[in-house]
N, C-alpha and C positions, 0 to 999 in steps of 0.2 A: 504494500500500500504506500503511495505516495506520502511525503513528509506534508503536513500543515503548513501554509503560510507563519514564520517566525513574527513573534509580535514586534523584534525591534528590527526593520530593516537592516539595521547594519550588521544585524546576526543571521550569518547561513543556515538555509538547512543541512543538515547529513546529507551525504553520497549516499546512493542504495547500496544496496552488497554485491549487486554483480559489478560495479565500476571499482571495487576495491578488491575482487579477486580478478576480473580480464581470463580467465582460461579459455580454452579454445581456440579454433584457428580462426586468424583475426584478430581472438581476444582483448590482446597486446595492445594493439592499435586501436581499437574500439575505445577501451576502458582510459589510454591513454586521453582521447580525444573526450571523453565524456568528462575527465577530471580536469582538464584544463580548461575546460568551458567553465565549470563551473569556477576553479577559480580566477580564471580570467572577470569572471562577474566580481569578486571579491576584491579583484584586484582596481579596475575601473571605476567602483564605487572610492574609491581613497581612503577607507576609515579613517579615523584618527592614529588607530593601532598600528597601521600599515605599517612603521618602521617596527617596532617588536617586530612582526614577522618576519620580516628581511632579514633582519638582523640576528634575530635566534634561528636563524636558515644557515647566515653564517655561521653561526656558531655549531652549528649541526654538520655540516661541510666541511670545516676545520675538520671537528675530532672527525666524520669518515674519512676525510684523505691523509690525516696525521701520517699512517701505515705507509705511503707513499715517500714520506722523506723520512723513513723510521724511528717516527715520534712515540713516544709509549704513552705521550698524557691524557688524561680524561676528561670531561668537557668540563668540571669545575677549571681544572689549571688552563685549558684554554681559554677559560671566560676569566680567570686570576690576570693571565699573562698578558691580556690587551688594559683590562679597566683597572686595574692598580700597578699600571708602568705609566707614566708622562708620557706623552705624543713624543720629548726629544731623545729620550732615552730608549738601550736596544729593548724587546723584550721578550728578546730568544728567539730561536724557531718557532716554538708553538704560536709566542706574541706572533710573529710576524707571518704564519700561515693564517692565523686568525684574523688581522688584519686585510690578510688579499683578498679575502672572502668578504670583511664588512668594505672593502673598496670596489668590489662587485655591486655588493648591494646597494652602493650608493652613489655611482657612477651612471648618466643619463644614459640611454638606449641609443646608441646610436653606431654606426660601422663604418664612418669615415675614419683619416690614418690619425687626427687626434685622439678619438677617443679609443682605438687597437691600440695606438701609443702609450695611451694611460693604462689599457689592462695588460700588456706586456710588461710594465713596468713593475705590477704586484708581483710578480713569481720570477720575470726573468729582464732583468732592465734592459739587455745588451741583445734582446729580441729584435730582428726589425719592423716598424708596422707593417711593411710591403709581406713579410711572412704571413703575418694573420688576415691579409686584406686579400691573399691568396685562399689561404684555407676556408674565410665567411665566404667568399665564392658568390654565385647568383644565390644572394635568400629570398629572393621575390618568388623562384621554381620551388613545387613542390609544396607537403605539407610541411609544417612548421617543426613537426618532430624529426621527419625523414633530414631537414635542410643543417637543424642541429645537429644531427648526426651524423649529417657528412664533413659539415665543420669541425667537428673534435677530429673524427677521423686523418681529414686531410693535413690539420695541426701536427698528430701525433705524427703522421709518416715523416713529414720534415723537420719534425725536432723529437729524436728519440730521448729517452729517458723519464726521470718526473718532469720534470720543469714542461715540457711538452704533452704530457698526461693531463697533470693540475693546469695547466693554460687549456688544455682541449675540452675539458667539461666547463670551465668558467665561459668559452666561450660557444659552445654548446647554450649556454643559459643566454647569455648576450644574443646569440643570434633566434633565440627562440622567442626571447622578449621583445627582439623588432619586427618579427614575424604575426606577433600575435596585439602590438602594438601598446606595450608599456613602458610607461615610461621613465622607471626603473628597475633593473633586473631583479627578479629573484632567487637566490641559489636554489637547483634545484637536484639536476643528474647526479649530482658530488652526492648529496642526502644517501643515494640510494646505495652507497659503497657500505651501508652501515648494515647491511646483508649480506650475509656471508654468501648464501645462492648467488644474488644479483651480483655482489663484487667480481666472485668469479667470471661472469662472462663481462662487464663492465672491463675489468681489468686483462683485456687484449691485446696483446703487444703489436699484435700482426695486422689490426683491425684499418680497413680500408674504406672508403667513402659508397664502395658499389658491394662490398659486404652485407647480403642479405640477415645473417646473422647477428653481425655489429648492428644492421638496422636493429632487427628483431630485439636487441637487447635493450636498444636504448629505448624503443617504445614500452618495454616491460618498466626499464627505468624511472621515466617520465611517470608513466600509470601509478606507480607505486609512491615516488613521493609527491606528486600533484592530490593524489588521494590525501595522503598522509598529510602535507601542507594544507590542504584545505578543513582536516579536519584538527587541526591547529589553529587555523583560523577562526572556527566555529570556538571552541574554548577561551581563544584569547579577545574574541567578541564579546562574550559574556565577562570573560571577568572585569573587561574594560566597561562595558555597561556597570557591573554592580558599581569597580574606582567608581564611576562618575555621579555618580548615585550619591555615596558616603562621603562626596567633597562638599557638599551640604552641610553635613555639620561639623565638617572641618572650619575650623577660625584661626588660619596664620597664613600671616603675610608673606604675598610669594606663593600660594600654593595654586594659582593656574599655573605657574613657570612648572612646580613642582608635578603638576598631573600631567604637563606637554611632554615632560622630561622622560616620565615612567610608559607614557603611550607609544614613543621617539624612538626607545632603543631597549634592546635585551635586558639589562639589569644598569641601575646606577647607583652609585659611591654617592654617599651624604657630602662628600668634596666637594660634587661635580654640581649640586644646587648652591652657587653662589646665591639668586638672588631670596632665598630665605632668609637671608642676614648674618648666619653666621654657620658653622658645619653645627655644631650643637644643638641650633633651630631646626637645621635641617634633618638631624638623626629623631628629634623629637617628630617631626612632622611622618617623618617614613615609618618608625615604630608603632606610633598613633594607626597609621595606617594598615599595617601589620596584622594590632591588636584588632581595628573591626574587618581582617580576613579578607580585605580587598586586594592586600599585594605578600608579596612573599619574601621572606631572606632567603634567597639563595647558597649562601654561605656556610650557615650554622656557625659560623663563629662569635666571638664576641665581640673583636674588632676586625678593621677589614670587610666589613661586612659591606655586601651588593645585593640589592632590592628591583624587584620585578614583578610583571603579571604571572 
């Protein structure tokens, strides 16, 4: 039976179950296309939330591709290694594969040799744009998963190793997102490496643009965390509805800055709300929060600590 109409628009319905399993021949491709509609709808609408999601995508994409530049961290020290290092300072591999991913996420959609320029630069600076401008190829042909997935392919053949892996699904995403017209990317192929099944055929050394197989996989890819993503989405609508709700009887100053801040991005440091007044205003304001169950510590620690939906 079909889902109800949701009372708050900006909350999805659930995917039914055959778009989150796809079996069958077709399947693949089917379920692929049915979850990216939907969340293409999710995506169009803009919530407020939209960066959480992006952004806890990167973070999801880190730790699956960590294995690729044989990182052992877990998504806490990925998410440690970007938001309690300063933007000047290094912050390690994990920090700085974490980062490639929130520079995905937050780099505009677009396939001219500036913007291949800037996503060369997260994973392999001494890339040339003319490489990736090679490998996005015509993404006008085709569908939009088929076109992504000849994009990574064509990447990986001419730059073997990680750096050419990790650039082929980010650009995999890039090219998928000007196909399907957003106007920010969302990680998404990278997600599905966190499947031991899917990784395996994901992780192809051999994999070629006219590879019906590598197709195959990457539609299974796609299916799998477009589902998964969207019903990410679905939870992070809700919780962001209840925040918005409880900022009612919230009373401290600064706390739109404070509710943009928690909508904006994966988790943030009581640091990072200057306009509270001072961090202690700000740790009061996010606990407060906490206590009526609208946002979460992530951390468990006592200091250090980073808060989210």
């Amino acid at each position: 039976m079909a889902a109800g109409p949701a009372a708050n628009p900006l909350i999805p319905n659930a995917l039914p179950a055959w778009v989150r399993v796809g079996r069958g021949e077709g399947g693949a491709a089917l379920a692929a296309g049915a979850a990216l509609l939907a969340l293409d709808q999710v995506v169009r609408a803009a919530p407020p939330w939209l960066g959480t999601l992006r952004h806890r995508q990167a973070l999801l994409a880190a730790g699956a591709t960590g294995r690729l530049l044989r990182l052992r961290e877990d998504l806490a020290a990925f998410r440690d290694a970007h938001h309690l290092t300063r933007p000047a300072d290094d912050p390690g591999p994990a920090g700085h594969l974490h980062r490639a991913w929130r520079g995905l996420a937050s780099q505009p959609t677009r396939l001219d040799s500036g913007s291949l320029a800037r996503l060369g630069r997260l994973m392999a600076p001494t890339v040339a744009p003319e490489v990736l401008l090679a490998a996005a190829g015509d993404h006008d042909s085709g569908d939009p998963v088929t076109a992504a997935a000849r994009a990574a392919a064509c990447l990986r053949a001419g730059m073997p190793g990680p750096d050419g892996e990790l650039l082929g699904l980010m650009l995999a995403d890039l090219v998928l997102a000007a196909r399907l017209g957003w106007a920010t990317p969302v990680p998404l192929l990278a997600t599905a490496f966190a499947q031991p099944a899917l990784r395996a055929r994901l992780d192809h050394r051999r994999a070629s643009a006219s590879d019906p197989d590598w197709i195959a996989a990457c539609q299974t890819g796609y299916a799998t965390a477009a589902a998964e993503t969207h019903a990410r989405a679905l939870d992070l609508a809700r919780r962001a509805d209840a925040l918005t709700s409880a900022m009612r009887v919230v009373r401290t100053k600064g706390a739109g800055h404070g509710l943009a801040a928690l909508l904006a991005d994966d988790v943030v440091a009581a640091t990072h709300l200057t306009d509270l007044g001072s961090e202690r205003a700000a740790r009061r304001f996010l606990d407060r929060l906490v206590t009526l169950g609208v946002v979460r510590e992530h951390t468990g620690r006592a200091t250090f600590r980073l808060y989210g939906l």
